[in-house]
C-alpha positions as CSV (number, residue, x, y, z in Angstrom):
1,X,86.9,195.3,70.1
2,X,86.0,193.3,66.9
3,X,82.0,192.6,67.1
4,X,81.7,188.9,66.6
5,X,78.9,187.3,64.2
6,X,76.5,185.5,65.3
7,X,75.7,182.5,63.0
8,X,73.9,179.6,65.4
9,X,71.9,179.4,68.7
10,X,72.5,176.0,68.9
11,X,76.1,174.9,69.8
12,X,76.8,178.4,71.0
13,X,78.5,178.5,74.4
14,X,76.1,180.7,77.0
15,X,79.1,182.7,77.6
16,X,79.0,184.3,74.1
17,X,75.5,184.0,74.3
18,X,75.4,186.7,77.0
19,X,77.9,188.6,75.1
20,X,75.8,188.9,72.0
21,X,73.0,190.2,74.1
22,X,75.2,192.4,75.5
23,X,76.5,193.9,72.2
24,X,72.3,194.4,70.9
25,X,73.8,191.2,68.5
26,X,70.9,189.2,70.1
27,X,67.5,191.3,71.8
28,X,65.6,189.9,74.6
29,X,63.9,190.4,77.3
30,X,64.2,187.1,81.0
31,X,60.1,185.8,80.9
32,X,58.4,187.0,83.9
33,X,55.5,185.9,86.0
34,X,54.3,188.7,86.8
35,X,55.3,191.2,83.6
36,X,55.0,194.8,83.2
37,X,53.5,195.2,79.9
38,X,50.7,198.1,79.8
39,X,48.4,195.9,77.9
40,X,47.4,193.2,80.1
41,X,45.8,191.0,78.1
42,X,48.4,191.3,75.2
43,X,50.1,188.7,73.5
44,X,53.2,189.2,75.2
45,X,51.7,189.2,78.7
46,X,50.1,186.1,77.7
47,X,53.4,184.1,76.8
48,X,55.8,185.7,79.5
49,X,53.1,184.2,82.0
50,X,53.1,181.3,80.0
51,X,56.6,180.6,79.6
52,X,57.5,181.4,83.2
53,X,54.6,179.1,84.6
54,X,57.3,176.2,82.3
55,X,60.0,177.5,84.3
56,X,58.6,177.1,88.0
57,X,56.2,174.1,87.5
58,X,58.8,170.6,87.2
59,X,55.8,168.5,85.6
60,X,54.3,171.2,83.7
61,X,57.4,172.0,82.1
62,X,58.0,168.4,81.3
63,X,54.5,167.5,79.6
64,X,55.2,170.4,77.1
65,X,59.2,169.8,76.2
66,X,58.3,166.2,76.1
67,X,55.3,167.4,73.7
68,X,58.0,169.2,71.5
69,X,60.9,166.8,71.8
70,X,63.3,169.5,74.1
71,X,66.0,168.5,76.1
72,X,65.2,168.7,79.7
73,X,68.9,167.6,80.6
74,X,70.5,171.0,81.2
75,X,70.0,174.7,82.7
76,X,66.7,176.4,81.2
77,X,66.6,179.7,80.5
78,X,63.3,181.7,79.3
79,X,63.1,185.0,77.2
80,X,60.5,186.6,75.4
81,X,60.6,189.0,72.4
82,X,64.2,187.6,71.3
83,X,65.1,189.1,67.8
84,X,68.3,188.9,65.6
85,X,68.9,192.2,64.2
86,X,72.0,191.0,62.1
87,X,69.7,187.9,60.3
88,X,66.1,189.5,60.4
89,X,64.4,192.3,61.8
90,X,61.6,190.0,63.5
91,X,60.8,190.3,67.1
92,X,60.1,186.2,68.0
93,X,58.0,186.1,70.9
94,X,59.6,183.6,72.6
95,X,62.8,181.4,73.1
96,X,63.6,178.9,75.7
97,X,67.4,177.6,75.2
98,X,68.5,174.7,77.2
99,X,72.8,175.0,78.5
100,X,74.3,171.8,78.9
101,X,78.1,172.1,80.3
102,X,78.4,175.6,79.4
103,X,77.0,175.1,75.3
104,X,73.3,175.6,74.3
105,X,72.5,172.1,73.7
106,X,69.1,172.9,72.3
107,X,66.4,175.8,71.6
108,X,62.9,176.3,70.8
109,X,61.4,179.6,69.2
110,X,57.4,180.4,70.0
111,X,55.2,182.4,68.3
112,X,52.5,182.9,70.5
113,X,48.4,184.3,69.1
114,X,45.4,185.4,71.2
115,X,42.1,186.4,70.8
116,X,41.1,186.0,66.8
117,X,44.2,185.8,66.1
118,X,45.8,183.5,63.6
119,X,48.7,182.2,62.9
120,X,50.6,183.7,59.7
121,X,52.2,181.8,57.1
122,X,54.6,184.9,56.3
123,X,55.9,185.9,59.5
124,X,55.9,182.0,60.2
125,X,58.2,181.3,57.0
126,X,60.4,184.2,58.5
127,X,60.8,182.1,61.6
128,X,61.7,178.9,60.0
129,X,64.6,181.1,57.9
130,X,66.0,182.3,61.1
131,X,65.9,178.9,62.7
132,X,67.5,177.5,59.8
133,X,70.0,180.0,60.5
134,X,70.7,179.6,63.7
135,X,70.6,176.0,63.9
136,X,67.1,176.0,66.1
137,X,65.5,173.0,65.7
138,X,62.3,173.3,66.8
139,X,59.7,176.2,66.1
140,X,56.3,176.1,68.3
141,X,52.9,178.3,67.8
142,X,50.2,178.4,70.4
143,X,46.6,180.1,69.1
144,X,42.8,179.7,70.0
145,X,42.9,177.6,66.4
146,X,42.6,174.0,66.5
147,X,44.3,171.1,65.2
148,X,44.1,167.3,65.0
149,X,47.4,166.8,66.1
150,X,51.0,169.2,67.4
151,X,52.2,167.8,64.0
152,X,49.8,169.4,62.1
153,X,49.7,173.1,61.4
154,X,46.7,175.6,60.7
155,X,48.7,177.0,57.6
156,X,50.2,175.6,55.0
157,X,54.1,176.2,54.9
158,X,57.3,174.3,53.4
159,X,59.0,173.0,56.4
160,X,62.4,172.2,55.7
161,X,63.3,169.1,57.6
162,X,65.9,170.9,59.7
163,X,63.2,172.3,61.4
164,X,59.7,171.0,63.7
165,X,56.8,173.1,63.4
166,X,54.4,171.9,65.8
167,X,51.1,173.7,67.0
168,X,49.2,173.6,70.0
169,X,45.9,175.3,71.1
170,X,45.7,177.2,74.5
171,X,43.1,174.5,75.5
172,X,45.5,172.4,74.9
173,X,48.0,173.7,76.8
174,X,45.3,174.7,79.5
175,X,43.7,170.9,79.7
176,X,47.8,169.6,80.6
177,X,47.6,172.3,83.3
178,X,44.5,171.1,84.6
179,X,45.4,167.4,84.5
180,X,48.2,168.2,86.6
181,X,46.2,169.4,89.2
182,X,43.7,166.3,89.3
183,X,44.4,163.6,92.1
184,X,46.3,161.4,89.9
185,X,49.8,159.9,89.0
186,X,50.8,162.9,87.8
187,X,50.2,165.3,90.5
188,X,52.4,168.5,91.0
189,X,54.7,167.5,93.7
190,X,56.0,170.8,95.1
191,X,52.8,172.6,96.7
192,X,54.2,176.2,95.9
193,X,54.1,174.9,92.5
194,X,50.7,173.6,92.8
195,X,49.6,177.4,94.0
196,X,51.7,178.6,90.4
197,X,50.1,176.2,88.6
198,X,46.7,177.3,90.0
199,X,47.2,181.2,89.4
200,X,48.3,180.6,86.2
201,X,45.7,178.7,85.1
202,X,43.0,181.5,86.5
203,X,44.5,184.1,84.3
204,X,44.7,181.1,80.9
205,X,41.0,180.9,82.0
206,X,39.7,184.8,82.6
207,X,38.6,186.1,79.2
208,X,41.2,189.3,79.5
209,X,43.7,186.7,78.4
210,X,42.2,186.2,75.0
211,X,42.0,183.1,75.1
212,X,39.1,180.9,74.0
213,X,37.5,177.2,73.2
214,X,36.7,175.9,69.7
215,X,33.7,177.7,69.9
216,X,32.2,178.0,65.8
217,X,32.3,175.3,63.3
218,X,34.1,176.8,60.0
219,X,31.6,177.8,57.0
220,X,32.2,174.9,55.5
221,X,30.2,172.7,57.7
222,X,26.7,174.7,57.1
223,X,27.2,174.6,53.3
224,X,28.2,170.8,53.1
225,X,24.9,170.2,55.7
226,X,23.0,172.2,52.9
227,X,24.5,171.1,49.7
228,X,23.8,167.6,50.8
229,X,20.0,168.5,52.0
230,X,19.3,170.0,48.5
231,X,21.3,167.2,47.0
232,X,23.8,169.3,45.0
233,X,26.5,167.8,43.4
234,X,29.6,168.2,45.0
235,X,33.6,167.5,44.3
236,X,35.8,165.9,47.4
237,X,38.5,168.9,46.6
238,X,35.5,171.7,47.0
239,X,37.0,174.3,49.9
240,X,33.2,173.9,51.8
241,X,33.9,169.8,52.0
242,X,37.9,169.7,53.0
243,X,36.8,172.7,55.5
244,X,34.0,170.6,57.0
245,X,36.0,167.7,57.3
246,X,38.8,169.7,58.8
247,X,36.2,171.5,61.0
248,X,35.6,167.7,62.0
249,X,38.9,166.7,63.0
250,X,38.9,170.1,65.5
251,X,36.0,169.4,67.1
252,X,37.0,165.9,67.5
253,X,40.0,166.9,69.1
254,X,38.0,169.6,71.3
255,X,35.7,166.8,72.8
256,X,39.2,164.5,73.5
257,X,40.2,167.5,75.4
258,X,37.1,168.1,77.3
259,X,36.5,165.1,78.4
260,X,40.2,165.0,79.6
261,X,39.1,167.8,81.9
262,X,36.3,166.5,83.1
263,X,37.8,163.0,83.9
264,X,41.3,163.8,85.0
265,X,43.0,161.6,82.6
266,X,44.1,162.4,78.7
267,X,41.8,161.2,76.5
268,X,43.4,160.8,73.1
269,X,41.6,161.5,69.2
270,X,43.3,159.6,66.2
271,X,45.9,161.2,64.2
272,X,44.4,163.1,61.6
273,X,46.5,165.0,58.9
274,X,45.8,166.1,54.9
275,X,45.9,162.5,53.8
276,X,43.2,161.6,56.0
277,X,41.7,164.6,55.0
278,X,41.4,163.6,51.1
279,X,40.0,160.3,52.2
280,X,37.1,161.2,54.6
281,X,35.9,164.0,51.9
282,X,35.6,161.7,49.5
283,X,33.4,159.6,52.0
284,X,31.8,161.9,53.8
285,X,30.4,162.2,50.1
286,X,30.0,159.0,49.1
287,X,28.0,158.1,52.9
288,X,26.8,161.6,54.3
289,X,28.3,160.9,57.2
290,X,31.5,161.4,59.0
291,X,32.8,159.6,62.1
292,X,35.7,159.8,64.8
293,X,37.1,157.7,67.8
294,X,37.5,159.2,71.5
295,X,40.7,156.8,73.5
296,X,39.6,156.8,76.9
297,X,42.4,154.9,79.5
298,X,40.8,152.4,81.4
299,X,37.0,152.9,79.7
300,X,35.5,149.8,78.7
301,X,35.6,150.9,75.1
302,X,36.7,153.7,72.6
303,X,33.9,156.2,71.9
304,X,32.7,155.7,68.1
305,X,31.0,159.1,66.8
306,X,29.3,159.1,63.9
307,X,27.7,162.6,62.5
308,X,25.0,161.8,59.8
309,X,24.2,164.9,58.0
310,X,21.0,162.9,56.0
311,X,19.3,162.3,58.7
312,X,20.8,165.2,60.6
313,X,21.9,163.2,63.5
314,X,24.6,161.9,65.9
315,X,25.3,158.2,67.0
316,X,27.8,157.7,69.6
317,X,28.6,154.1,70.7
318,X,30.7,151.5,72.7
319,X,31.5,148.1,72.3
320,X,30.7,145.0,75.0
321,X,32.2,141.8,75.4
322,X,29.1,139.7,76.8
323,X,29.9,135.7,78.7
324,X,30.6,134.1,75.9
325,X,30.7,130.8,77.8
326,X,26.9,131.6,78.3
327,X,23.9,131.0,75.7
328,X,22.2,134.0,74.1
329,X,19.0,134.3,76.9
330,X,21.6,134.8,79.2
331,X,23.8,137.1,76.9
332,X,20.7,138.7,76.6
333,X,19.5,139.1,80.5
334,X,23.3,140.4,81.1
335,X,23.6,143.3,78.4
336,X,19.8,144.0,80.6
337,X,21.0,143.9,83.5
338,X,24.3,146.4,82.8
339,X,21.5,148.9,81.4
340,X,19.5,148.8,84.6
341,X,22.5,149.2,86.7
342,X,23.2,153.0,84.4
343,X,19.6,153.7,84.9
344,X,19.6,153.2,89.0
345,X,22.5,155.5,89.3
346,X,20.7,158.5,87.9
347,X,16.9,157.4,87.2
348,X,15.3,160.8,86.4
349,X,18.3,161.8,83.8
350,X,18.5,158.0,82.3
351,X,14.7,158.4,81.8
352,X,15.0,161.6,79.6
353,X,17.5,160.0,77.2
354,X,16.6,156.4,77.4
355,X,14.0,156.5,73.4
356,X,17.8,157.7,72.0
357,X,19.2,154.4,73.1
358,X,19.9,151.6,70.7
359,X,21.3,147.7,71.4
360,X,23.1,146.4,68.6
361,X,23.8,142.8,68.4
362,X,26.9,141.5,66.8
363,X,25.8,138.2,65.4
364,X,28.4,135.7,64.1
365,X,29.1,135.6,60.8
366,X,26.4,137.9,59.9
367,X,26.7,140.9,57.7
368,X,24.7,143.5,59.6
369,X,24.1,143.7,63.2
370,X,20.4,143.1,64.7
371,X,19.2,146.5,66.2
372,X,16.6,147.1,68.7
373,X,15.9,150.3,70.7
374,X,16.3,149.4,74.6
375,X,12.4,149.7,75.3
376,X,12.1,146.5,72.6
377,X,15.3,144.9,74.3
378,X,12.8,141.9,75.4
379,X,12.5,141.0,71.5
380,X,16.2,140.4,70.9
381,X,15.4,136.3,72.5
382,X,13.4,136.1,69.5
383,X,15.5,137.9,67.0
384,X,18.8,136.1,67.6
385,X,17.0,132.7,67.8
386,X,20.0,130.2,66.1
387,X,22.4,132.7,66.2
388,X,25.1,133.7,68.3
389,X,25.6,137.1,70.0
390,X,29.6,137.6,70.1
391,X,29.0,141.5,71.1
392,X,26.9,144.2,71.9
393,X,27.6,148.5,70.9
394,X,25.5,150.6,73.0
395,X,24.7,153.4,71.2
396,X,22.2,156.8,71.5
397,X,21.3,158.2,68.7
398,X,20.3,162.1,69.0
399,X,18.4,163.9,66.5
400,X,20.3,167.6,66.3
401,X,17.6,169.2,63.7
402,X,18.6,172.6,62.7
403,X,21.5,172.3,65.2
404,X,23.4,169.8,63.4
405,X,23.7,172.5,60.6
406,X,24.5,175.4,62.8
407,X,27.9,176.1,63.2
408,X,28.1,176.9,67.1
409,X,24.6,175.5,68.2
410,X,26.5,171.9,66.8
411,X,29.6,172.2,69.3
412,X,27.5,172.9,72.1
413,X,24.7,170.2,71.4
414,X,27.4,167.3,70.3
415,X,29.2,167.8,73.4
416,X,26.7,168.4,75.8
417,X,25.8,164.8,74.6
418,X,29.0,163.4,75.1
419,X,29.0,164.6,78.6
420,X,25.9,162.9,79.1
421,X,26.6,159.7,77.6
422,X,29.9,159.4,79.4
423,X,27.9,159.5,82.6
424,X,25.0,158.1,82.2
425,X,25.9,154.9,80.3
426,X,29.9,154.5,79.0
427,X,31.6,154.9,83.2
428,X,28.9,151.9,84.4
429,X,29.5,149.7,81.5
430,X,31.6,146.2,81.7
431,X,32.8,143.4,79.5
432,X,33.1,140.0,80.5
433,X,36.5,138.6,80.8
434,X,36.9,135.2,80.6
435,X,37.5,133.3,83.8
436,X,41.4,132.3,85.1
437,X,41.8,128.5,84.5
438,X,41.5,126.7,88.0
439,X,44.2,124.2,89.0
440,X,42.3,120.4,89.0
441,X,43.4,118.0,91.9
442,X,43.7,114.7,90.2
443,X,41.4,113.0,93.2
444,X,42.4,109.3,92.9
């Protein structure tokens, strides 16, 4: 029998698929939920689990091909440790093809890290030549590193544009399992897959699985926080100021996906890449300070974070709307009012925060806004007198000391704030909404 070649994944019909893996042309082994690898918190454990929790949960499966642009019209079929002896000697750790009508209509390869463990440009490189190959559009890695966006890598590769290299970080891929599980519009339907869904997550979340939260700031950040203490000169392209600002966007995106946990809804962080990059380290020079932007669905506001690393604080802040059919005394007793409402719903933790809390007043046509800290919110009749208010931000303003330069104590002190903010203040606040128009009855 003449061996046939294989030269594409892609356009292949499964029945010469299965042939090939018959003939040791392609290696692989089905993904299973339950695999028998001796190491059991091994990298291969990890994605078989992984990629057969896809294949038995409907929505979880299409949150993350809809994440990666794969076909979900067709047969699926899951397989870990796939490698091509005839094209290159690499063992991928995963493939998911997708058999429309007989053909492979699409394909995904995934190379999956745990633990410390990062992503490598080389053996990555080797995986976009063999997708080229074999016609495989789409190349996904899954780590404990962080990044701003799926688009955006942790290394620094030439993608040719035959190919999609997108990234994703296991909290990631653990907050979409947890959001699934909320009592929302996107609840798991089937209850058996609910139970998968459930067991799956236990074993992302038990430490044996390697897996872990952005957890350390990179050692970028603690240089920039001292370079800028001791007033050293410093160049936007330096490695500490890029890594800072990239150690930045991470964290940003961390808080986005905490808070999605804790609220049962996605919260989304602004699309960050190495253009964005280049800008903010040439003003987080410029300002010493550095901000981001939390999207929350339904929230009166974004979250504006600002990270001041002069005064070695945060700010974090929302916007209000006040009546603006309404003078300023009673612009004024509103914004009051909204803030007494927050503290009534949890008085002895509003009390322990309320000196970090700021009213900024948006005056029209002003350049700067009027601030006052909430215990001096009486003095803001006297401050705006002839002006008009067209907004409020609500802001606390934490000083992190020796914190803010600390590269874990930083994570856990920002977002132990955010949690506290989001529920003492930002889910009580309102803007006014102007009124419907009322039909008038012409009475004569």
């Amino acid at each position: 029998m003449i061996k046939k070649s294989i030269s594409k994944l892609v356009g292949l019909k499964k029945q010469d698929f299965d042939l090939l893996v018959k003939s040791g042309q392609i290696i692989l082994q089905p993904a299973r939920l339950i695999p028998s690898h001796k190491t059991t918190g091994g990298e291969m454990t990890l994605t078989s689990i992984f990629l057969s929790t896809l294949r038995l949960v409907k929505e979880f499966r299409d949150n993350l091909f809809k994440e990666i642009k794969l076909s979900r019209a067709g047969r699926v079929y899951f397989y870990t440790e796939a490698s091509f002896p005839d094209i290159n000697e690499c063992r991928i750790d995963g493939l998911i093809i997708v058999v429309t009508k007989g053909v492979i209509a699409d394909a995904a390869f995934f190379e999956m890290k745990n633990k410390s463990n990062k992503i490598e440009a080389a053996q990555i490189e080797a995986y976009i030549d063999i997708s080229k190959k074999l016609k495989v559009s789409k190349l996904v890695t899954i780590s404990n590193e962080f990044t701003s966006q799926p688009e955006v890598s942790p290394i620094k590769v030439k993608v040719p544009k035959s190919v999609s290299l997108l990234h994703f970080s296991w909290t990631y891929v653990i907050t979409i399992g947890q959001l699934l599980l909320f009592q929302n519009d996107n609840n798991i339907e089937d209850e058996d897959q609910v139970a998968i869904m459930s067991e799956a997550l236990h074993y992302f979340e038990n430490p044996i699985s390697g897996i872990s939260g952005y957890t350390h700031m990179k050692p970028g950040w603690k240089e920039l926080c001292e370079n800028i203490k001791a007033q050293k000169p410093m160049k936007s392209t330096d490695e500490s100021v890029e890594g800072a600002v990239a150690s930045w966007y991470e964290e940003e995106r961390d808080m986005a996906l905490l808070l999605s946990r804790e609220l049962g809804v996605l919260v989304k962080s602004p699309l960050r890449n190495y253009s964005t990059l280049k800008t903010d380290a040439k003003r987080v020079l410029k300002d010493n300070r550095i901000s981001g932007v939390l999207s929350i669905k339904n929230a009166v506001s974004d979250i504006k974070i600002i990270a001041d690393f002069e005064r070695r604080l945060v700010a974090m802040s929302i916007k209000l709307t006040p009546p603006m059919n309404k003078g300023n005394k009673a612009k004024i007793s509103w914004i009051i009012k909204q803030l007494e409402k927050c503290a009534k719903k949890s008085p002895e933790d509003f009390k322990k925060v309320q000196e970090e809390i700021w009213i900024d007043a948006d005056i029209k046509f002003a350049k700067a806004n009027i601030k006052v800290k909430l215990s001096d919110i009486e003095t803001l009749i006297e401050l705006t007198d002839n002006k008009i208010i067209q907004g409020y931000n609500i802001a606390v303003r934490k000083s992190f000391g020796t914190k803010f330069s600390s590269n874990k104590g930083f994570i856990t002190t920002i977002e132990s704030m955010l949690l506290e903010y989001y529920e003492l203040i930002v889910q009580h606040m309102n803007s006014w909404s102007e009124p419907a128009p009322k039909i008038t009855k012409d009475l004569d």
